[in-house]
N, C-alpha and C positions, 0 to 999 in steps of 0.2 A: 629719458625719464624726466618730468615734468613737477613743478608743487603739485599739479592737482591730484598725480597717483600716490602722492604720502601724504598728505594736509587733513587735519584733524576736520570733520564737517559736521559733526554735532559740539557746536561748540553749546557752551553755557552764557547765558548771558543776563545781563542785570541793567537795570534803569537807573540811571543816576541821581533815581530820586528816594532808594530802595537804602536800607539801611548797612551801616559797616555788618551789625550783626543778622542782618538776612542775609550781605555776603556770604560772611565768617559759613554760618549753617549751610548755604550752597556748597564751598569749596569743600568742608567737612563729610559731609553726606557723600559728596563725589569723587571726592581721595585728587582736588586738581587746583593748583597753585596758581589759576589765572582766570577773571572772568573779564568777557568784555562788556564795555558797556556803551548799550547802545540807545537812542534814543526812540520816543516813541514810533518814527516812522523806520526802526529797525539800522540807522545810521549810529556807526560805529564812532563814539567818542571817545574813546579808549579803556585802559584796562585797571582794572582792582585787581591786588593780587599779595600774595604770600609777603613782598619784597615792601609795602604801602603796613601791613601789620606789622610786622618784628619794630619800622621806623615810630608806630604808632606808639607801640611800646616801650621803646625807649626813654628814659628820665628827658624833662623838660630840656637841662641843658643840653644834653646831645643832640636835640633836633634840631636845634639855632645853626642857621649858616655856618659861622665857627664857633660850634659849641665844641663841650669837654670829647675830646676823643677818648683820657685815657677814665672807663669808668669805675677800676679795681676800688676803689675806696666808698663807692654808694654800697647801701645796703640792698641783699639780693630778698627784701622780703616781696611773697605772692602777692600779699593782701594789697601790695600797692600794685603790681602787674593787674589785677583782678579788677582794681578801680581804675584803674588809666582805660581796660578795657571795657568797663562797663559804663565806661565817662563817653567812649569812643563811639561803642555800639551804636549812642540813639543819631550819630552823626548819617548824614548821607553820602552815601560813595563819591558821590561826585567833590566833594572837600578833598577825596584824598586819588587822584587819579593818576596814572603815570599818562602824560596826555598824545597823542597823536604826532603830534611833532616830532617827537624825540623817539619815535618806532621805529623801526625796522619795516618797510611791505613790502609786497612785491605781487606779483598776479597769477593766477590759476598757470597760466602758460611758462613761467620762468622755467629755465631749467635744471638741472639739479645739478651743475656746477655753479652757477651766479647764486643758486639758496646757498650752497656749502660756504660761498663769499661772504655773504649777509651774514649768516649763524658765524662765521671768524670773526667778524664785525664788532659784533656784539662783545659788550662787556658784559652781561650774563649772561650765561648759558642754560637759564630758566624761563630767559622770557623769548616770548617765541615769536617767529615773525609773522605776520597778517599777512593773508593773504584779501586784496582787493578785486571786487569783480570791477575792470577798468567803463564799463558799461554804466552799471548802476551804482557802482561809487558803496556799494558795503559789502561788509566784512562777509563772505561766502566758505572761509577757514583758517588754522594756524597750522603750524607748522615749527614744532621744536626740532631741537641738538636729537631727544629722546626719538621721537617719529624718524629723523634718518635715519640711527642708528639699527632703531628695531625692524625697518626696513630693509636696509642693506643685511643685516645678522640674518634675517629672516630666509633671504634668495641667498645667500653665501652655503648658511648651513641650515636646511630646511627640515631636511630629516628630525632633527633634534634642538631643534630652536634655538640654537646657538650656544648648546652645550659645550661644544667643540673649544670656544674658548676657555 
């Protein structure tokens, strides 16, 4: 078994020139914690995603390289989440990108032991690895922790969708 028979291929995707809140409305609308973003000739510059908002959100000092870790003492009011995100919104994705360098990829052909190495790799288990077309050099699909899993559930226990566990 290969990425290419479990890798997500309709992905979603977004121009880095497109708003956090066109994001935001994407991922919502789709129920999916990652978009990539790609540039107009379809070239994958990397990803916006669920992990780029909650950091957005955060009070001033915690975003500082060593800012406040411990933040029990700020107040938990919305009306300041509400503005930080609506300060946010008119920004462009591409400010806030988790960029390419620091991905995970790997190609259509890997095979589903080297992906299970990659997805170990990883210090989240949200963000998903890219798969690159080694040819044309873009993003062709991903490939989460979730897609093996429901993959492998899928052929273990088929009858009942993974009831069993």
């Amino acid at each position: 078994m290969t990425v290419e028979s479990i890798m997500t291929r309709d992905l979603r995707k977004i121009l880095p020139s497109q708003s956090v809140r066109e994001g935001l409305k994407m991922m919502h609308e789709r129920h999916i914690r990652t978009l990539a973003v790609v540039d107009d000739g379809d070239q994958f510059i990397g990803l916006f995603g669920i992990r780029q908002v909650i950091h957005l959100l955060l009070p001033k000092a915690a975003q500082m390289k060593y800012g406040l870790t411990n933040l029990s003492f700020m107040p938990d009011d919305l009306g300041e989440l509400y503005d930080r995100l609506l300060d946010v919104g008119q920004k462009p994705v591409s400010d806030f990108l988790e960029k390419r360098d620091g991905l995970l990829i790997c190609a259509p052909s890997t095979p589903l032991p080297e992906l299970l190495e990659l997805l170990h790799q990883s210090f989240n288990t949200s963000l998903p690895v890219l798969v690159i077309d080694g040819d044309s050099n873009k993003l062709v699909g991903m490939v989460s922790a979730w897609d093996v899993l429901e993959k492998l559930v899928m052929n273990v226990y088929p009858d009942n969708g993974g009831d069993a566990l």
